[in-house]
VMD Tcl script that builds the backbone (N, CA, C; Angstrom):
set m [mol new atoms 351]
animate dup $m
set s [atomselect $m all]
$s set {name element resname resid chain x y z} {
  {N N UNK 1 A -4.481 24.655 9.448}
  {CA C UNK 1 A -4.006 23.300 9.638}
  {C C UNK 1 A -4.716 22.342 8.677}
  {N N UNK 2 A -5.914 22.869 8.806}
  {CA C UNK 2 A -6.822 22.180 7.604}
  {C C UNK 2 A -6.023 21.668 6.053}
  {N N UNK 3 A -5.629 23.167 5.562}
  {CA C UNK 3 A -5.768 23.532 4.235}
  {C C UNK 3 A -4.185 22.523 4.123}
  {N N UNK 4 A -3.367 22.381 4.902}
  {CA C UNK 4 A -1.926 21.934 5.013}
  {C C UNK 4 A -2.212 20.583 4.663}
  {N N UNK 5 A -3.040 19.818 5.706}
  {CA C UNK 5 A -3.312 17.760 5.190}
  {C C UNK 5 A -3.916 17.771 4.045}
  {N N UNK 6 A -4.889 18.344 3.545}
  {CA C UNK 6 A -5.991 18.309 2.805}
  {C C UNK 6 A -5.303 19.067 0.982}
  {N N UNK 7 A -4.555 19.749 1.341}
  {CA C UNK 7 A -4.378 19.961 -0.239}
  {C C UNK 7 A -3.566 19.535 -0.833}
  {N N UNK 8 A -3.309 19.775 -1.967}
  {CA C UNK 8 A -2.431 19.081 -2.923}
  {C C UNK 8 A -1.012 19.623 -2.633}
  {N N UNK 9 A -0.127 18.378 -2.971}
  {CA C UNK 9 A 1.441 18.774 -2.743}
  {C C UNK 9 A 2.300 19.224 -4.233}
  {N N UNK 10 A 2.330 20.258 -4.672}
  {CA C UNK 10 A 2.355 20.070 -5.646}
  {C C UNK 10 A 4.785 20.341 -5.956}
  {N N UNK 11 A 4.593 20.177 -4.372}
  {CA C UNK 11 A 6.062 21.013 -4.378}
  {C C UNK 11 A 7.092 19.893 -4.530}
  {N N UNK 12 A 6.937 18.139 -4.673}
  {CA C UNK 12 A 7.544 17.145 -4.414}
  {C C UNK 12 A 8.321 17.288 -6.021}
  {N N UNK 13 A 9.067 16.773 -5.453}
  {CA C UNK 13 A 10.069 16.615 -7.103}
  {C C UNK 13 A 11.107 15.526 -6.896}
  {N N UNK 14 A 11.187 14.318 -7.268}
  {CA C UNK 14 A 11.453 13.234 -7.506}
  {C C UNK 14 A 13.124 13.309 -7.179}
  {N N UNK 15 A 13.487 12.548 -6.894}
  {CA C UNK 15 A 15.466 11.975 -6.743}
  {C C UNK 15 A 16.115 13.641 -5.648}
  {N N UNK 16 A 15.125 14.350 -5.196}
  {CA C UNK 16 A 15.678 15.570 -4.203}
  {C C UNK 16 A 15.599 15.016 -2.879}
  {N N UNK 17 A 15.896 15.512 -2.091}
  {CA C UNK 17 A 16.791 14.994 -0.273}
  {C C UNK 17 A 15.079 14.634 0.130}
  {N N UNK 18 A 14.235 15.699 -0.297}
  {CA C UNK 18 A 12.959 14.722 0.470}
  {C C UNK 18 A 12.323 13.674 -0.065}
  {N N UNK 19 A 12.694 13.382 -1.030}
  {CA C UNK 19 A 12.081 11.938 -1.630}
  {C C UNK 19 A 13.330 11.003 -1.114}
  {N N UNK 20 A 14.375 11.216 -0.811}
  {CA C UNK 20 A 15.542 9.965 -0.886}
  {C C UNK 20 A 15.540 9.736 1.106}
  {N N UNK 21 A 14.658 10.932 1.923}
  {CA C UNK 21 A 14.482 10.952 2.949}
  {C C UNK 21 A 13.309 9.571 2.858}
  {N N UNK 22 A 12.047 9.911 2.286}
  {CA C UNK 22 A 11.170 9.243 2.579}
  {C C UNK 22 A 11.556 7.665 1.832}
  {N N UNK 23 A 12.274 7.327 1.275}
  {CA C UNK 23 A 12.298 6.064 0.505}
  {C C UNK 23 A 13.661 5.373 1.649}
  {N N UNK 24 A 14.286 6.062 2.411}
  {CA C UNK 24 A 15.709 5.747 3.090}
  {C C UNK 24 A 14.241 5.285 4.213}
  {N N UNK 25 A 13.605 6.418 4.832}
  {CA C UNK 25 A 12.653 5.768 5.984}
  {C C UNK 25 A 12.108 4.517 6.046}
  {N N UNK 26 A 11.365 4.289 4.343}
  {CA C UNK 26 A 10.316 3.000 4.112}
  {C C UNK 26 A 11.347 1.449 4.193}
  {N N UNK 27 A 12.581 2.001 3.729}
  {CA C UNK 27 A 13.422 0.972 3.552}
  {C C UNK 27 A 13.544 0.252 5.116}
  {N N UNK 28 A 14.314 1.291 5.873}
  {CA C UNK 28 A 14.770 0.996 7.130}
  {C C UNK 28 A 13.678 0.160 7.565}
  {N N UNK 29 A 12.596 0.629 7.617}
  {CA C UNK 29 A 11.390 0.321 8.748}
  {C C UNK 29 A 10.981 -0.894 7.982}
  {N N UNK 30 A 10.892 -1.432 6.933}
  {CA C UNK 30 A 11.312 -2.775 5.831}
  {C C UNK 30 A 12.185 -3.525 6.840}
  {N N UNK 31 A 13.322 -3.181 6.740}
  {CA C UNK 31 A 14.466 -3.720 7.119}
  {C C UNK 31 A 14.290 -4.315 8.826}
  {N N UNK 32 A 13.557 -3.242 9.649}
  {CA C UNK 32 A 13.557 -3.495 11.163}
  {C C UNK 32 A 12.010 -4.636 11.711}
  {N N UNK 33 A 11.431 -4.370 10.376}
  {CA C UNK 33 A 10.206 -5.260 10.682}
  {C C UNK 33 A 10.493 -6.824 10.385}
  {N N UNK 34 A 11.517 -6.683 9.208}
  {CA C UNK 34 A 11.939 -7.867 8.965}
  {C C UNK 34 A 12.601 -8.657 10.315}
  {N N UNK 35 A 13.879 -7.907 10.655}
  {CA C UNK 35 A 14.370 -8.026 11.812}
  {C C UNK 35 A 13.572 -8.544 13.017}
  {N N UNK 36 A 12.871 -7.470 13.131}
  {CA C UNK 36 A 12.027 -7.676 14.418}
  {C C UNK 36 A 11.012 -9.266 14.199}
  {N N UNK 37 A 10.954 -9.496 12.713}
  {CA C UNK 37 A 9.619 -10.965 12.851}
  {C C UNK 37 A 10.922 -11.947 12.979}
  {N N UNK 38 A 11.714 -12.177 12.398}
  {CA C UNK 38 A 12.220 -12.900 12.629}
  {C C UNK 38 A 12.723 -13.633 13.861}
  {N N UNK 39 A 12.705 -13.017 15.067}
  {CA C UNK 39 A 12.771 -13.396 16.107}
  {C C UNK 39 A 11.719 -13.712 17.114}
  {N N UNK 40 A 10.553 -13.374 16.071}
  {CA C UNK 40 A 9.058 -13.761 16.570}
  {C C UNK 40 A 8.868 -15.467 16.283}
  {N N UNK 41 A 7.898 -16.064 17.162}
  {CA C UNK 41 A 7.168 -17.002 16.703}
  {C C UNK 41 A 6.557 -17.364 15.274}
  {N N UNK 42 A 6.251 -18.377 14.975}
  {CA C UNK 42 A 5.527 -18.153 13.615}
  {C C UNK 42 A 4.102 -17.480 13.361}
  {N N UNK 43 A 3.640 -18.335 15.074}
  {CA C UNK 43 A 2.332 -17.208 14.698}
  {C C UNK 43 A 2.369 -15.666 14.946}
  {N N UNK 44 A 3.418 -15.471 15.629}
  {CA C UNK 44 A 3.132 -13.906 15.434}
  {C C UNK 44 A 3.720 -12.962 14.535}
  {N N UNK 45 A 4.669 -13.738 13.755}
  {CA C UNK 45 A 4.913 -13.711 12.286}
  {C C UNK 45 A 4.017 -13.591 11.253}
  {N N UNK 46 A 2.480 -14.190 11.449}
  {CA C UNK 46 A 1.488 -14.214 11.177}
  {C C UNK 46 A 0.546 -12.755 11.086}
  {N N UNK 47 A 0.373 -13.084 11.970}
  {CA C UNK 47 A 0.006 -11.524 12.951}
  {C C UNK 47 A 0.636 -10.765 12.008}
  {N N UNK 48 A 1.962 -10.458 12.485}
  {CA C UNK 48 A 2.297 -8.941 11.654}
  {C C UNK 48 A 2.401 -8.838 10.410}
  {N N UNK 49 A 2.038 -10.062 9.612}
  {CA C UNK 49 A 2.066 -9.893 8.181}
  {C C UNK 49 A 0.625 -9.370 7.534}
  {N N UNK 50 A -0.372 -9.986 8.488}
  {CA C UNK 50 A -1.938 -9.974 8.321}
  {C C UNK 50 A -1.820 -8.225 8.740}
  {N N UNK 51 A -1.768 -7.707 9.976}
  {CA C UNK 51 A -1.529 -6.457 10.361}
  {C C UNK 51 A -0.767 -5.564 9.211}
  {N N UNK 52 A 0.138 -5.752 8.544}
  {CA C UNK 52 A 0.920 -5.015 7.762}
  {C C UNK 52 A 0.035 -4.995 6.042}
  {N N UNK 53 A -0.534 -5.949 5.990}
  {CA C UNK 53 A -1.600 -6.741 5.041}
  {C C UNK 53 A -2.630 -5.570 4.843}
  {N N UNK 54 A -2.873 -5.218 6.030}
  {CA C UNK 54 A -4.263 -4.704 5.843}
  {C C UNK 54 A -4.295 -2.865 6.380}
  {N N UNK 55 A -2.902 -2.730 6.572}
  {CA C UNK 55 A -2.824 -1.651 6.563}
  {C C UNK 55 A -2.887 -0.966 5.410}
  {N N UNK 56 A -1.930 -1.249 4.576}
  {CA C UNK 56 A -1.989 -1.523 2.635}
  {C C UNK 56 A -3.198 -1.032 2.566}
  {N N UNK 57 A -4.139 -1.771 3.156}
  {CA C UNK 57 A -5.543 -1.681 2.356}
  {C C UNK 57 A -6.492 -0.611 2.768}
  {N N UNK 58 A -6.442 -0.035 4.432}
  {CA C UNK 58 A -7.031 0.912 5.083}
  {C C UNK 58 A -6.098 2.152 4.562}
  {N N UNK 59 A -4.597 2.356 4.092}
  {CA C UNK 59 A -4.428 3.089 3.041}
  {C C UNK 59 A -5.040 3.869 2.193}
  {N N UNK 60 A -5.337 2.494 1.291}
  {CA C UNK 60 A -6.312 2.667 0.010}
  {C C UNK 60 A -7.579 3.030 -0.123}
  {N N UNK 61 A -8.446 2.785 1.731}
  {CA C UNK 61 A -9.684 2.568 1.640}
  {C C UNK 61 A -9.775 4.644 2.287}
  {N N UNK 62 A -8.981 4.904 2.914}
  {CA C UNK 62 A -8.515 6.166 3.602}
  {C C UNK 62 A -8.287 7.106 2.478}
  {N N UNK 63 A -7.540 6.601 1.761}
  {CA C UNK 63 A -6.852 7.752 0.383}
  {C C UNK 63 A -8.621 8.273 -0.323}
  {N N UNK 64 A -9.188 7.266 -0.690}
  {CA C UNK 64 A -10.694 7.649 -1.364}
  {C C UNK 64 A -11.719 8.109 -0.519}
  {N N UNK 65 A -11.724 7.860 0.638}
  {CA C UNK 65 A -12.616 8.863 1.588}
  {C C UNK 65 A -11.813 9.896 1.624}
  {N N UNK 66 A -10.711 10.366 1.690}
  {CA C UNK 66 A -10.298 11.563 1.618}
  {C C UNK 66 A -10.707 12.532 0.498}
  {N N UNK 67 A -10.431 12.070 -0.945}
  {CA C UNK 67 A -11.090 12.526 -2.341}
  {C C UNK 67 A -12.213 12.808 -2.093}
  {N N UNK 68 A -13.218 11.856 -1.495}
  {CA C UNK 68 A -14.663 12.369 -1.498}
  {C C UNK 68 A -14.949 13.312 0.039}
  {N N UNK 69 A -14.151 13.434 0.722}
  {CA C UNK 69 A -14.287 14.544 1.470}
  {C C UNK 69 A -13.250 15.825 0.913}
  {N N UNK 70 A -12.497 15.936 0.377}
  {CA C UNK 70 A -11.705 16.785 -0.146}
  {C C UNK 70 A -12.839 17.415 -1.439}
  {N N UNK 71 A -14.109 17.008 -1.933}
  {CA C UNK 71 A -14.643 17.004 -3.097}
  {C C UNK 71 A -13.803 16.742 -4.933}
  {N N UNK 72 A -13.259 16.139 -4.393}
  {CA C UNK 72 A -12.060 15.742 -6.014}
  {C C UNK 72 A -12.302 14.372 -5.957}
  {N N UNK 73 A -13.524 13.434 -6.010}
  {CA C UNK 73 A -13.466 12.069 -6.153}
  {C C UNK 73 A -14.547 12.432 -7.412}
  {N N UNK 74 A -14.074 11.498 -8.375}
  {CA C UNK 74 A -15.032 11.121 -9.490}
  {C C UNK 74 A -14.986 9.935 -9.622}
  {N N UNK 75 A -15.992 9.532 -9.909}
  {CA C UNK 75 A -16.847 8.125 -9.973}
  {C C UNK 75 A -16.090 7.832 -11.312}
  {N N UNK 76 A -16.175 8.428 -12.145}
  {CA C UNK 76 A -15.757 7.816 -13.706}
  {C C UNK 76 A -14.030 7.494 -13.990}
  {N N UNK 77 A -13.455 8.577 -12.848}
  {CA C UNK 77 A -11.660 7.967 -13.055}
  {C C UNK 77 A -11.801 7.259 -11.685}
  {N N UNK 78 A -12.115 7.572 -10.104}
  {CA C UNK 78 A -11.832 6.927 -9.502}
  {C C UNK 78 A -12.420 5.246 -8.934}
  {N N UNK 79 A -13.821 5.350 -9.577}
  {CA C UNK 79 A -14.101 4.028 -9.290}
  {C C UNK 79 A -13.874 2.400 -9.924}
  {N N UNK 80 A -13.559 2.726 -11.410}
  {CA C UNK 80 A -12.926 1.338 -12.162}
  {C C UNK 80 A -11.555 1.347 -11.668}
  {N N UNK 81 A -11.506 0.334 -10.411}
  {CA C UNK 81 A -10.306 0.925 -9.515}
  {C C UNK 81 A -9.335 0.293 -10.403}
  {N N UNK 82 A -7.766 0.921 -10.385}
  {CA C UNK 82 A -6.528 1.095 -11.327}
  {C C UNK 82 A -5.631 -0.619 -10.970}
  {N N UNK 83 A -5.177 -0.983 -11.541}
  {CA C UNK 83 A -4.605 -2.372 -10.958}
  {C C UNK 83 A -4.085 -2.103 -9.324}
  {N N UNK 84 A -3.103 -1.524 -9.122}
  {CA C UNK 84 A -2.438 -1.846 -8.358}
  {C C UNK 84 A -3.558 -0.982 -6.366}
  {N N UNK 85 A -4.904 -0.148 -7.204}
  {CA C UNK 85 A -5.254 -0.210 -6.049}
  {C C UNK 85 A -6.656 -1.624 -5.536}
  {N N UNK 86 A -6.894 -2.060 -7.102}
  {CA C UNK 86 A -7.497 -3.550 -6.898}
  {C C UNK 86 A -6.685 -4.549 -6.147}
  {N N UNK 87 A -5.305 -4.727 -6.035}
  {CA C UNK 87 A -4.305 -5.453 -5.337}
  {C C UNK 87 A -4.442 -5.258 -3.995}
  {N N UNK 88 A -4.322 -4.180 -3.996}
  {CA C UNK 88 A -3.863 -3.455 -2.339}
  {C C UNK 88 A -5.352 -4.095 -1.625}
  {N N UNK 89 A -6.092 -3.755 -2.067}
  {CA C UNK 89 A -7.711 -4.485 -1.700}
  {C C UNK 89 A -7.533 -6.146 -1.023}
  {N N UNK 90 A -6.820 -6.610 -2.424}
  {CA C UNK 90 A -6.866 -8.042 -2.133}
  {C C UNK 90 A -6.046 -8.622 -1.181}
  {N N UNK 91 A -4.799 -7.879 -1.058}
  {CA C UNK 91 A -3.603 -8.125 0.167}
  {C C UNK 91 A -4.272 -9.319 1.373}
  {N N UNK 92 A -5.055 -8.304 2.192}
  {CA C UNK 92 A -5.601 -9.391 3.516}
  {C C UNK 92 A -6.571 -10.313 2.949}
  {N N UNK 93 A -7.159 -10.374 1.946}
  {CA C UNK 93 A -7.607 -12.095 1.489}
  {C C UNK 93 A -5.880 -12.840 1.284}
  {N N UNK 94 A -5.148 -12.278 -0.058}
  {CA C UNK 94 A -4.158 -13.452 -0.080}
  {C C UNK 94 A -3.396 -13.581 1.607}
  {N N UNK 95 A -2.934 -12.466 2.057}
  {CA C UNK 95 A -2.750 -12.475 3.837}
  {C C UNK 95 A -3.084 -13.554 4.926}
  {N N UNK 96 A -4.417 -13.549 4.678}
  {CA C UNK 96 A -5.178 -14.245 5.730}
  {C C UNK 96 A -5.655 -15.628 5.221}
  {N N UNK 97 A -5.765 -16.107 4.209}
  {CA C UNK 97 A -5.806 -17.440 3.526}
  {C C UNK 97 A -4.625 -18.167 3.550}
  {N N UNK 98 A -3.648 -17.416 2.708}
  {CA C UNK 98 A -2.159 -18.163 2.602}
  {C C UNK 98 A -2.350 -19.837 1.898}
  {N N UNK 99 A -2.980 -19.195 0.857}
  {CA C UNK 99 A -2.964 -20.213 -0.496}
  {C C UNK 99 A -2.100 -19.856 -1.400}
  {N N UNK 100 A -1.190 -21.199 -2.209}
  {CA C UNK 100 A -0.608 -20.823 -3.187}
  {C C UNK 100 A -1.265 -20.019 -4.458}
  {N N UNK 101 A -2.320 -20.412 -4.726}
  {CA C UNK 101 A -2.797 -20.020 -5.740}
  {C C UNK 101 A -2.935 -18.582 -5.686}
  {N N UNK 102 A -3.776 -18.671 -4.852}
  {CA C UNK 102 A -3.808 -16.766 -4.770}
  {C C UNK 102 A -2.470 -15.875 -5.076}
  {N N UNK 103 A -1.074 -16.703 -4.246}
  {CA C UNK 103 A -0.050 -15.961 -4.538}
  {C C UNK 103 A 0.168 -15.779 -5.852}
  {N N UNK 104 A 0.002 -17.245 -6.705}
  {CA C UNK 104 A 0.535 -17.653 -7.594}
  {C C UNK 104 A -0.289 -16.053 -9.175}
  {N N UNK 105 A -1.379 -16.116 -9.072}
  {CA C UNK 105 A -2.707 -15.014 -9.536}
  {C C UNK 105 A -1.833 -13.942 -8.986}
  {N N UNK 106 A -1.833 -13.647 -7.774}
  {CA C UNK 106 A -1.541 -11.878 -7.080}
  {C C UNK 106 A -0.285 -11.512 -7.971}
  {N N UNK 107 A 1.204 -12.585 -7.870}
  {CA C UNK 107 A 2.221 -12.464 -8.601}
  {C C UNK 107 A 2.332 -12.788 -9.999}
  {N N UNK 108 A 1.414 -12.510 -10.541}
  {CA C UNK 108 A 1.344 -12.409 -12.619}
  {C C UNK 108 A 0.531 -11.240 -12.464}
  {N N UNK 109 A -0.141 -10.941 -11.583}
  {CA C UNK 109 A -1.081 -9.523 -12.015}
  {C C UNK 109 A 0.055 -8.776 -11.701}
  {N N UNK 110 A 0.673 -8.650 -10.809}
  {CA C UNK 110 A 2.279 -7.584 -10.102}
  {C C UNK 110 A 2.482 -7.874 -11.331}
  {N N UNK 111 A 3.090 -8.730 -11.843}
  {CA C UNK 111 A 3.881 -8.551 -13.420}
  {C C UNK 111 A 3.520 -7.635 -14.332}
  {N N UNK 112 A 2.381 -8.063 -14.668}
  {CA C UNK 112 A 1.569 -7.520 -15.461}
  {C C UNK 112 A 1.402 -6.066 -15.453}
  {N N UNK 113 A 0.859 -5.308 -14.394}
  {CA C UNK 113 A 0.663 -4.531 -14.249}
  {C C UNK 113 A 2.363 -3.613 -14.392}
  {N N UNK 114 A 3.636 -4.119 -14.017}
  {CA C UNK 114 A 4.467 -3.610 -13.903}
  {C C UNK 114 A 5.088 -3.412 -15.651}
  {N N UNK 115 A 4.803 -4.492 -15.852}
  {CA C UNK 115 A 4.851 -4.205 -17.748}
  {C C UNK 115 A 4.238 -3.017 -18.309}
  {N N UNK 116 A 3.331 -3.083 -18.525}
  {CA C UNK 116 A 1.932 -1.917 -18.159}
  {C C UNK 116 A 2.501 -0.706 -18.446}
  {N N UNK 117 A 3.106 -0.359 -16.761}
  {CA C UNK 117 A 3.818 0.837 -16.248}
  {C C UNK 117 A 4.602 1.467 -17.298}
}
mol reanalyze $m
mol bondsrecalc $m
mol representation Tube
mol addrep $m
């Protein structure tokens, strides 16, 4: 059971029924969260954005304790962290502040970085 979470997937192959499975899932559940805030209050509109905010980020913070328990983390590729996992970091600051500016910074680095790509 171990060897199943923990190793590499090396069997995924892009535009096949299980990638258009998992991108049909992310969408929907997009789609029902939207749904579902909208009939929320504002503050708890709040709430689930901050909550959804920082999941992003326990993600990111989860994915690299995994590497360094898996023993495949290197300091020299994985720690000058890559744009878009420096973002994911920042999510619950711009989240939980809800300053323009920050948006205004978060959305030219998204650019940027998507140029990049």
């Amino acid at each position: 059971m171990k060897d199943f979470f923990l190793s590499e997937n090396t069997d995924f192959i892009p535009f096949t029924i299980q990638h258009l499975v998992v991108v049909l899932f992310c969408f929907l559940f997009g789609l029902l969260l939207i749904k579902f805030s909208q009939k929320q209050s504002e503050k708890n509109q709040i709430i689930i954005g901050n909550l959804f905010a920082f999941s992003i980020t326990i993600a990111v913070i989860f994915g690299t304790f995994l590497e360094v328990f898996k023993e495949n983390f290197n300091y020299q590729e994985n720690l000058p962290l890559h744009l878009c996992s420096f973002l994911a970091l920042l999510i619950p600051i711009l989240s939980y502040t809800r300053k323009l500016l920050y948006f205004e910074v978060f959305f030219f680095l998204i650019l940027a970085g998507t140029l990049q790509s």
